[in-house]
C-alpha positions as CSV (number, residue, x, y, z in Angstrom):
1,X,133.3,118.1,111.1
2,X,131.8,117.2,108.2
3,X,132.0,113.5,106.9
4,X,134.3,113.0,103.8
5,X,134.7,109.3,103.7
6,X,134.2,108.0,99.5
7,X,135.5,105.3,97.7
8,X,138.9,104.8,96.6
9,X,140.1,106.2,93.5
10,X,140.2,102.7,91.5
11,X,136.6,102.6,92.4
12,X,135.6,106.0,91.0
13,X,138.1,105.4,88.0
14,X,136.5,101.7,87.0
15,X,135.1,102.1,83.8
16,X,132.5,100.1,85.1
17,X,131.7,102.1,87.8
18,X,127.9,102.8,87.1
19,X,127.2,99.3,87.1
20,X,129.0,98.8,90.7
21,X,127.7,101.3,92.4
22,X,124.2,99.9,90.6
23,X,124.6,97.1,92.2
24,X,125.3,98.6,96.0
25,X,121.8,100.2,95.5
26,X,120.2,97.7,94.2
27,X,120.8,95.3,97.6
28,X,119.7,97.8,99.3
29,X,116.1,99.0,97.8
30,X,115.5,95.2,96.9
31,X,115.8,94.4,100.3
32,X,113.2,97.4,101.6
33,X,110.6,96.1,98.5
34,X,110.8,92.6,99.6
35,X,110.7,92.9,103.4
36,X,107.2,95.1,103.7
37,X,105.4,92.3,101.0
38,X,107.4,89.9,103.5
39,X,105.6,91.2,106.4
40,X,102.1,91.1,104.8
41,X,102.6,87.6,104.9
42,X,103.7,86.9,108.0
43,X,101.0,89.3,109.8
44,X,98.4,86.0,110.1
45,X,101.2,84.3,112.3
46,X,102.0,87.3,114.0
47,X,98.4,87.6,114.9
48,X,97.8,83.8,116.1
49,X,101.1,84.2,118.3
50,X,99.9,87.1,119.8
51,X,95.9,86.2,120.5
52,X,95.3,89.7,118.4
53,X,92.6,90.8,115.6
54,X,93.7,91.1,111.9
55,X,92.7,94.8,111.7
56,X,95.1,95.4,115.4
57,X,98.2,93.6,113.8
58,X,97.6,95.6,110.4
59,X,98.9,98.6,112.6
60,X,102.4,96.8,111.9
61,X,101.8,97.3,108.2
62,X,100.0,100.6,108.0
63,X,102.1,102.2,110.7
64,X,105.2,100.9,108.8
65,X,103.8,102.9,105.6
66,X,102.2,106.2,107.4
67,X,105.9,106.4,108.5
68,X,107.9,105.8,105.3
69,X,105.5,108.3,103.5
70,X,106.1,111.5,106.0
71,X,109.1,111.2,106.2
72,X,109.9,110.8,102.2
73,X,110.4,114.5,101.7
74,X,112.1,115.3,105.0
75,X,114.6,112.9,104.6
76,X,115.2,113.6,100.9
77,X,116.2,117.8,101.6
78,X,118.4,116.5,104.3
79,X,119.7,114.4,101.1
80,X,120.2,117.4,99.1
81,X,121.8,119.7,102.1
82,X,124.4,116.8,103.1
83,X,124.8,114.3,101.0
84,X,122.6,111.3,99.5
85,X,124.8,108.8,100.4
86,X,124.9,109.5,104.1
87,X,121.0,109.6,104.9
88,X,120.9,106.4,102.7
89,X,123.4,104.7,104.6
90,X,122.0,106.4,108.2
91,X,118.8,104.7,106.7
92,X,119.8,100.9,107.0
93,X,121.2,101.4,110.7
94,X,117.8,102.6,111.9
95,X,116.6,99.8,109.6
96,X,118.7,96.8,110.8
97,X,118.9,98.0,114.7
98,X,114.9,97.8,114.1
99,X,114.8,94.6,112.4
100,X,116.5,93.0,115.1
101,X,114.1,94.5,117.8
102,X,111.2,93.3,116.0
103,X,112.6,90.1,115.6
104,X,113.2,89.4,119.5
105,X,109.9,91.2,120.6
106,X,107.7,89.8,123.1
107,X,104.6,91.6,122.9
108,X,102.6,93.1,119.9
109,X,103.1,96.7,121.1
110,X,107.0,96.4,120.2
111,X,106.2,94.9,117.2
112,X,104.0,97.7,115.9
113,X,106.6,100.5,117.0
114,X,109.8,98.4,115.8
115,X,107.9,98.7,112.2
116,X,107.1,102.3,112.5
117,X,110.9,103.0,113.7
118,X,111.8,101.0,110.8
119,X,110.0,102.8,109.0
120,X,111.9,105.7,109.1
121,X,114.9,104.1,108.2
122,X,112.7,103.0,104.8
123,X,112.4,106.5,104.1
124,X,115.8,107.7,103.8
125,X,116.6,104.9,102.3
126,X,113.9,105.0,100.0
127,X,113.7,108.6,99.3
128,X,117.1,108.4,98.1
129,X,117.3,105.6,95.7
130,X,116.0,106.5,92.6
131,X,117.7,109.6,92.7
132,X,121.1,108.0,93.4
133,X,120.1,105.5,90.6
134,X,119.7,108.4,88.2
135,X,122.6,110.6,89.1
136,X,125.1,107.6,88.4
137,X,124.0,107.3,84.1
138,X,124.5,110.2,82.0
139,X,121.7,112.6,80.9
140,X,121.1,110.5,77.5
141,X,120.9,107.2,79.3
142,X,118.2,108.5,82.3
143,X,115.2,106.2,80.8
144,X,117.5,103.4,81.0
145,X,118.6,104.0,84.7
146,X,115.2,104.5,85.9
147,X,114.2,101.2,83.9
148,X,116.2,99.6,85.8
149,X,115.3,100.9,88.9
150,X,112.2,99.6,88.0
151,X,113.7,96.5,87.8
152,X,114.7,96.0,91.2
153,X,111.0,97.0,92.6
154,X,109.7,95.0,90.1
155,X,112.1,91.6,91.7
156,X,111.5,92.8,94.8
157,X,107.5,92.5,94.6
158,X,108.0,88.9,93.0
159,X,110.4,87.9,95.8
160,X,108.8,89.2,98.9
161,X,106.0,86.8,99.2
162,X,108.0,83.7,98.0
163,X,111.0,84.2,100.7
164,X,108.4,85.8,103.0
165,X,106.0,82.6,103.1
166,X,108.9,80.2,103.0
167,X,110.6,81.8,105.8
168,X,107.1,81.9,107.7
169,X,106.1,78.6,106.8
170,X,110.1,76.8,107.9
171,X,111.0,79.3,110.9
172,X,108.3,81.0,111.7
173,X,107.3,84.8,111.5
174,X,110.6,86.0,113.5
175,X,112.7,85.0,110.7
176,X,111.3,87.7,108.7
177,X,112.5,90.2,110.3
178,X,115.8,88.8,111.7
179,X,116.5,88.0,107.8
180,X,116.9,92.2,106.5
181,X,119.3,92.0,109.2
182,X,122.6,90.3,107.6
183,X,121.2,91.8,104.3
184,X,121.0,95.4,105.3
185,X,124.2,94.9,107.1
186,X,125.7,93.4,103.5
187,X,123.7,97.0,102.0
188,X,124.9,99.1,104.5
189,X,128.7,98.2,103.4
190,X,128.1,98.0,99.8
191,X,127.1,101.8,100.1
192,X,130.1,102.5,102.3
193,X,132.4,101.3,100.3
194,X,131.5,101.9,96.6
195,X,128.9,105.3,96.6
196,X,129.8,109.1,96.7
197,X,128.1,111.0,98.5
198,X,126.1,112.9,95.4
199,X,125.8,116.2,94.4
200,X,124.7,118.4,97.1
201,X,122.4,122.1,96.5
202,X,124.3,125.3,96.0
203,X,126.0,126.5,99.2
204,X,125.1,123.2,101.4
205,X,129.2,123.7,101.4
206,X,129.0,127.0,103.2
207,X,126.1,126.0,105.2
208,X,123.8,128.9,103.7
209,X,121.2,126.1,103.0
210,X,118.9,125.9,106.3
211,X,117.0,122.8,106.9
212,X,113.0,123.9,106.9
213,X,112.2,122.3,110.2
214,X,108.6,123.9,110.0
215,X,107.8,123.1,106.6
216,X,109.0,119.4,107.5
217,X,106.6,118.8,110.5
218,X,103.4,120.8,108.4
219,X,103.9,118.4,105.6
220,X,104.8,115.2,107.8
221,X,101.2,115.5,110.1
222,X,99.6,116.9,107.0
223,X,99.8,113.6,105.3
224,X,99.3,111.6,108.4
225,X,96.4,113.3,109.3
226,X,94.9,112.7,105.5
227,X,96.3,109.0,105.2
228,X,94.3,108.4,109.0
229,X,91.1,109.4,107.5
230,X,91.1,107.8,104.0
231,X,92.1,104.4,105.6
232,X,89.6,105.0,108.1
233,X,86.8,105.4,105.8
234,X,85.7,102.1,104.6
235,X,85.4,101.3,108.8
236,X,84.6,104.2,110.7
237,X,82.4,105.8,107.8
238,X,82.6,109.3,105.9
239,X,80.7,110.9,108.8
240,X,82.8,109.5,111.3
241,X,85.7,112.0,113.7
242,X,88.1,109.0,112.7
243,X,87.2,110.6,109.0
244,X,86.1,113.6,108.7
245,X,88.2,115.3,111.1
246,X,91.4,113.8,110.0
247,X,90.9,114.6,105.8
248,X,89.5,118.2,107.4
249,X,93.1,118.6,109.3
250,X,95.2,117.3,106.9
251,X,93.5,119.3,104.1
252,X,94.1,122.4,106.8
253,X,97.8,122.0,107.2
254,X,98.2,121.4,103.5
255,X,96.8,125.1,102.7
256,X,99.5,125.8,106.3
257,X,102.4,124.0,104.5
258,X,101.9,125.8,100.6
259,X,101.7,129.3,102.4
260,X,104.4,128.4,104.7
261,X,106.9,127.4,101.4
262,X,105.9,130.4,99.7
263,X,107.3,132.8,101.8
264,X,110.5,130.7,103.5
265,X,113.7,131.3,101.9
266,X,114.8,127.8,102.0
267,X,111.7,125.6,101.4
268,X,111.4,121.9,102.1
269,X,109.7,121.7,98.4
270,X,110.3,124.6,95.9
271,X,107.0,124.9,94.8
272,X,108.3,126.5,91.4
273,X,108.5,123.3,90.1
274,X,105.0,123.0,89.8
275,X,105.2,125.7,87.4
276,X,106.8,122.8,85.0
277,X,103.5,121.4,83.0
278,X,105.8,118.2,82.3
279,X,106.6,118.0,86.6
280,X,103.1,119.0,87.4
281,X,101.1,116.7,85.1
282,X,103.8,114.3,85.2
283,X,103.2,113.8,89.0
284,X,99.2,113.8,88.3
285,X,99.5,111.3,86.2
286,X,101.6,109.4,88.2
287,X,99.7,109.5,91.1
288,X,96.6,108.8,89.5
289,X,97.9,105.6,88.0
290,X,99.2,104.0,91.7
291,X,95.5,105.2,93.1
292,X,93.9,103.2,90.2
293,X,96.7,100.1,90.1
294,X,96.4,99.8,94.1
295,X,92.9,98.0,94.2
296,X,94.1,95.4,92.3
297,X,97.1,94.1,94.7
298,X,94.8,94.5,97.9
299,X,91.5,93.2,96.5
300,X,93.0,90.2,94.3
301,X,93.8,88.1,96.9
302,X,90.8,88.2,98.8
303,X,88.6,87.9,95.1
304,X,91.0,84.3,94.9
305,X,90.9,82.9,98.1
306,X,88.1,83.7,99.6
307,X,86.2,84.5,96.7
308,X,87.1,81.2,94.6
309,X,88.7,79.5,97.7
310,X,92.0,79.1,96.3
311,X,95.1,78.3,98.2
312,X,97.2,81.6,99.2
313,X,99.9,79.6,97.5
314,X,98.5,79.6,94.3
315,X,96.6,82.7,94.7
316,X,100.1,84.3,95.0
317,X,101.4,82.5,91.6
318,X,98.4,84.0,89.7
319,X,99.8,87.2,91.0
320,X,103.2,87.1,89.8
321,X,102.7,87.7,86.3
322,X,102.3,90.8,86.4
323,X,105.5,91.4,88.6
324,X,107.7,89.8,86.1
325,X,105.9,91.8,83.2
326,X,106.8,95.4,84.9
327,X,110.3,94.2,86.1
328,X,110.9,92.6,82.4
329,X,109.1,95.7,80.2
330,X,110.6,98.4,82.7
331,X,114.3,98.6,81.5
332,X,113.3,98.3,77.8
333,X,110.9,101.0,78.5
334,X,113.3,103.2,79.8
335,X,115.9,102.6,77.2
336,X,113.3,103.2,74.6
337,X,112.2,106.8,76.0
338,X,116.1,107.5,75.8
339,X,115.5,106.9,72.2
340,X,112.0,108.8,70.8
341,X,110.8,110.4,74.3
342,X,108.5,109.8,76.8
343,X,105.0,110.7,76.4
344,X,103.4,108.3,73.6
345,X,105.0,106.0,76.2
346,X,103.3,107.0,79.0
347,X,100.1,107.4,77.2
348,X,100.7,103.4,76.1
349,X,101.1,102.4,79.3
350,X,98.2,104.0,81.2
351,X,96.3,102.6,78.0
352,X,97.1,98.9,78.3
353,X,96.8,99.9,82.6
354,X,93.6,101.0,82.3
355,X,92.5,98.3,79.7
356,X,93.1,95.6,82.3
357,X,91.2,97.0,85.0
358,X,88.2,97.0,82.4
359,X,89.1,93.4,82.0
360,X,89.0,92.6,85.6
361,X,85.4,94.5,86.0
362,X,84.3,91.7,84.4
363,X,85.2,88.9,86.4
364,X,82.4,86.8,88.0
365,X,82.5,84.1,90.7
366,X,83.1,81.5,88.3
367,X,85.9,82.5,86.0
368,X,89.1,81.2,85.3
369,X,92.3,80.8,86.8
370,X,93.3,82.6,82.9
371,X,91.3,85.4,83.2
372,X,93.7,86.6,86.6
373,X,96.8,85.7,84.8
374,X,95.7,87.9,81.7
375,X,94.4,90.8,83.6
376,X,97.7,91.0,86.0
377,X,100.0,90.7,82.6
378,X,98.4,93.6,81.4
379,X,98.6,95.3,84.5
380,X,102.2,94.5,85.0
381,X,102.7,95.5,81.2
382,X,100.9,98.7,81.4
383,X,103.0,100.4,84.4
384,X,106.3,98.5,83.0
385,X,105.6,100.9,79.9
386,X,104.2,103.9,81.9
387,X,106.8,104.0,85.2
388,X,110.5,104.6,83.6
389,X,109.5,107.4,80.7
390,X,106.9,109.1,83.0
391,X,109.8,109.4,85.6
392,X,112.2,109.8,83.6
393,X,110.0,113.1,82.3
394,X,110.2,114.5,85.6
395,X,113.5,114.3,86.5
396,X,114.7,116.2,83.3
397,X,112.6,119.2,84.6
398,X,114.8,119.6,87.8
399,X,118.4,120.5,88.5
400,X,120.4,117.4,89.1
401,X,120.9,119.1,92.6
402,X,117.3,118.8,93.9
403,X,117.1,115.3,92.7
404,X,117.1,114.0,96.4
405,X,113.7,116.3,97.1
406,X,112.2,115.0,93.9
407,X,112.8,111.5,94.1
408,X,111.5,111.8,97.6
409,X,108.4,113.3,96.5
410,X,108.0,110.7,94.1
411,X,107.7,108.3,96.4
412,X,105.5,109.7,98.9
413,X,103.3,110.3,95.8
414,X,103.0,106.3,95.1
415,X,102.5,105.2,99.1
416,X,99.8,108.2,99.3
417,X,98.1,107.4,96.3
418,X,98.4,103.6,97.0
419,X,96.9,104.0,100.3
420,X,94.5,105.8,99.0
421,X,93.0,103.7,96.2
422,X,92.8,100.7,98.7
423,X,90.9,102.5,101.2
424,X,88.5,103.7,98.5
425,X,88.6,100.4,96.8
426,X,87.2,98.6,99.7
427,X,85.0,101.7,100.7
428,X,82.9,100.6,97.6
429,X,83.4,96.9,97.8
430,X,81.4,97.4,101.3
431,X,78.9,99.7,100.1
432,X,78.0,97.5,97.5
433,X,77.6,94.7,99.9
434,X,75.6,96.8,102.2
435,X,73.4,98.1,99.6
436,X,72.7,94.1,98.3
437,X,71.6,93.5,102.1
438,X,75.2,91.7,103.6
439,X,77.4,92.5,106.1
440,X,79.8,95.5,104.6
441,X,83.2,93.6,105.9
442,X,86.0,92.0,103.6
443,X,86.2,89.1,106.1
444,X,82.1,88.2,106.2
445,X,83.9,86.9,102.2
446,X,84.6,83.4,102.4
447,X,83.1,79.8,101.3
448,X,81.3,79.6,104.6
449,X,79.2,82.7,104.1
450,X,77.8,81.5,100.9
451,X,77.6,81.9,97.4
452,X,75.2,85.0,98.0
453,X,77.9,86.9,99.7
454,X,80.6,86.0,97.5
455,X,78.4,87.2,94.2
456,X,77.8,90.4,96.2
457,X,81.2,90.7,96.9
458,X,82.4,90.5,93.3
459,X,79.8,93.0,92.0
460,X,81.4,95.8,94.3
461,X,84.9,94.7,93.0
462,X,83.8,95.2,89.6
463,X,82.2,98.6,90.6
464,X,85.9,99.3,91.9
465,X,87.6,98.3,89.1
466,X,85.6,100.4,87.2
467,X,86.0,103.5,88.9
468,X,90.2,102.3,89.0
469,X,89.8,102.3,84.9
470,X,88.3,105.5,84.6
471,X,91.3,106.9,87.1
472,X,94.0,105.6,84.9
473,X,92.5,106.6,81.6
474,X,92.6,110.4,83.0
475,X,96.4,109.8,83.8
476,X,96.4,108.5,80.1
477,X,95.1,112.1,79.2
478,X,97.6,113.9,81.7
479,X,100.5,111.8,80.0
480,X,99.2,112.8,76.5
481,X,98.6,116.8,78.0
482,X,101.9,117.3,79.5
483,X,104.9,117.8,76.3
484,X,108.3,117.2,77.4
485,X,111.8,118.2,76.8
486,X,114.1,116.8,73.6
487,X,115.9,113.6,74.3
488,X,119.5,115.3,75.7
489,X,122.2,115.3,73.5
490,X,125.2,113.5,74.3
491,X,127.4,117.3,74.2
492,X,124.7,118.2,76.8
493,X,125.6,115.2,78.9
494,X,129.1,115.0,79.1
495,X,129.4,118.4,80.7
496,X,129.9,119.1,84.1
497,X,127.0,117.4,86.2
498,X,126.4,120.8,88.3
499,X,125.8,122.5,85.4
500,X,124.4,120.5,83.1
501,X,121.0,120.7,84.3
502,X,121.1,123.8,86.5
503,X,117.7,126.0,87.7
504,X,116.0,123.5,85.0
505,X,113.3,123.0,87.4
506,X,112.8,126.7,87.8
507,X,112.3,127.5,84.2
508,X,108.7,127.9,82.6
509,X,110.0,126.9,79.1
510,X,109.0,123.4,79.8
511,X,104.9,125.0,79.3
């Protein structure tokens, strides 16, 4: 039987009710953004506790992510054939039951797979929030809804390391975990209580709608197999089976998965929505702009600390910036491409993006504290500007019904293309301190190893930066390529949500 359990009728009737059922998501993806950074800081701990090697406790990290990402678009068709609220709300049970097991563990091996397990749960529950975000404004006010979705991620970031260190640094690195669990608990109710269950795809009702179990296990080791071998690169070398064989695979299974979707009647992504120049370019750009952005969050902190010798403490602080810039600029973004559309937005944003990693090329071993806080402003500025309208683009060129698919493959588009951009990042930090005659490792960079090290570090991370620039300024042109639709009127938006947007993504008027 199928589950019909929503909110009471005073809920759904509450004028307010956007803003409440707002809030019940935002607990919940606030509290999946803060816990990974969280983790990152606690992984030091985690390794002295165990007697284990940075790069072997980094499994707990990069397991975490290769999880979340294959599962993004499996978890977001279920989504669409049974309801968003339910694989959200299935999400934080995997995600707390998890927590708790990581929590109590007593050997590293149980740490890495709680991660991975919770994981999973961070993909349904991720795959469904901005979509559950955007289905609850109307049509007119969709910049303003993703803005704000922008705004929890954007808190998130900036509280993830402060509550992470302070809970490492007072209780030690168990409390990290054991603290998502009262909060997911606290998330798991909200949802309960005050969210439908969303729109669902046409005939989910009559079970017509088949889950594509093959399609979901092509895609799913396709981009393991291709996240294994880019993030094996900088290590194991371009030559290496870690490598080669794992981009040769996943590129193999990709070219499986496309033929695979083209011919099953119910694919796991309808490919026709590439045939949307504002989806297709939208997504190029997007991706393009997190593969650029990425090298700045990893490389930063080892450019302060080990590169200047700052405390992680304030090495952090000099960070923040630019999360407060893109939490603060992201809802006024959004609101804004309501107003005069999205793309002269976008194109700002990957302008003022790509400016700042320019800026950065240009930092030496001796510049100032100011230069960092600048550089991340603009950085945080940049994608505040770019995220909400480029979005909010895409989302107008699919039916409301296939939201949960989209937003999925959204967000498997910013972990890919953030894993990405740090493996090549520090693939050309270390060649460039091979080529100058050092050891090609991140950790040979620190006050003990000499200014001659540090100097050669620096010149590879401008090299990086570089390349990063010239990444963003081609999602600049993809932004500035793509068109988009008219802003929706408001007659458009107040009529019936199924219909409203219907086969939208299937249209080629968008070219």
């Amino acid at each position: 039987m199928a589950l019909t359990l929503e909110p009471s009728k005073r809920i759904l009737e509450s004028p307010n009710y956007k803003w409440w059922a707002y809030a019940a998501i935002s607990v919940g993806l606030f509290l999946t953004v803060m816990d990974q950074s969280g983790v990152n800081i606690a992984l030091p701990r985690i390794a002295e506790h165990f007697s284990a090697d940075i790069p072997t406790v980094q499994w707990i990290t990069l397991g975490y992510v290769l999880a979340t990402s294959a599962l993004f678009m499996p978890m977001g068709r279920i989504s669409d054939i049974v309801g968003r609220k339910y694989v959200y709300m299935g999400g934080f049970v995997v995600f707390v039951a998890a927590a708790a097991v990581g929590g109590s563990a007593e050997t590293l091996s149980v740490v890495v797979a709680s991660k991975i397990v919770q994981g999973i749960g961070s993909a349904g529950i991720q795959a469904n929030g901005m979509a559950m975000v955007a289905d609850i404004f109307p049509e007119r006010e969709r910049g303003k809804a993703l803005g704000l979705y922008m705004l929890i991620i954007g808190t998130g970031a900036i509280s993830g390391p402060v509550i992470g260190g302070v809970l490492v640094s007072s209780l030690g690195w168990r409390s990290v975990f054991f603290a998502s669990v009262p909060v997911g608990i606290l998330a798991f109710a909200a949802a309960l209580l005050i969210l439908q269950r969303g729109p669902r795809m046409r005939g989910a009702d009559s079970n017509s709608i088949r889950f594509d179990w093959a399609g979901a296990a092509l895609s799913s080791t396709a981009l393991v197999s291709l996240l294994y071998g880019v993030t094996s690169l900088h290590r194991a070398g371009i030559g290496s089976i870690e490598v080669a064989g794992g981009l040769a695979l996943g590129v193999l299974l990709i070219v499986g998965f496309i033929m695979w979707e083209l011919r099953v009647s119910d694919p796991m992504l309808d490919l026709n929505f590439f045939r949307s120049k504002v989806f297709s370019f939208g997504v190029s750009a997007r991706f393009l702009s997190f593969l650029g952005g990425s090298s700045i969050f990893f490389l930063m902190p080892f450019y302060l600390v080990q590169g200047l010798g700052y405390e992680p403490s304030r090495a952090g602080l000099l960070m923040v910036p630019g999360a407060i810039a893109m939490a603060v600029v992201g809802p006024f973004s959004g609101r804004m491409s309501d107003r005069f559309g999205t793309r002269w937005l976008t194109v700002a944003g990957m302008a003022i993006s790509g400016g700042s990693l320019i800026f950065f090329s240009t930092l030496t071993i001796s510049s100032p504290a100011s230069h960092v806080v600048v550089g991340m402003a603009m950085q945080g500025l940049g994608m505040g500007v770019f995220s909400s309208p480029n979005t909010s683009a895409i989302m107008s060129s699919i039916s409301r019904e296939e939201y949960g698919i989209a937003s999925a493959f959204l967000n498997m588009t910013r972990t890919t293309a953030n894993l990405s951009g740090v493996a090549l990042a520090t693939t050309m930090v270390t060649l460039t301190m091979a080529s100058m005659g050092y050891e090609p490792s991140l950790a040979a960079v620190s006050e003990a190893g000499g200014i001659d090290v540090r100097t050669a570090f620096v010149a590879g991370l401008g090299r990086a930066f570089l390349v990063a620039g010239v990444l963003v300024f081609t999602a600049m042109a993809l932004a500035a390529y793509r068109g988009e639709k008219p802003p929706a009127s408001e007659d458009a938006c107040d009529q019936e949500p199924d219909t409203r947007n219907e086969a939208s993504g299937r249209k080629a008027s968008d070219d």
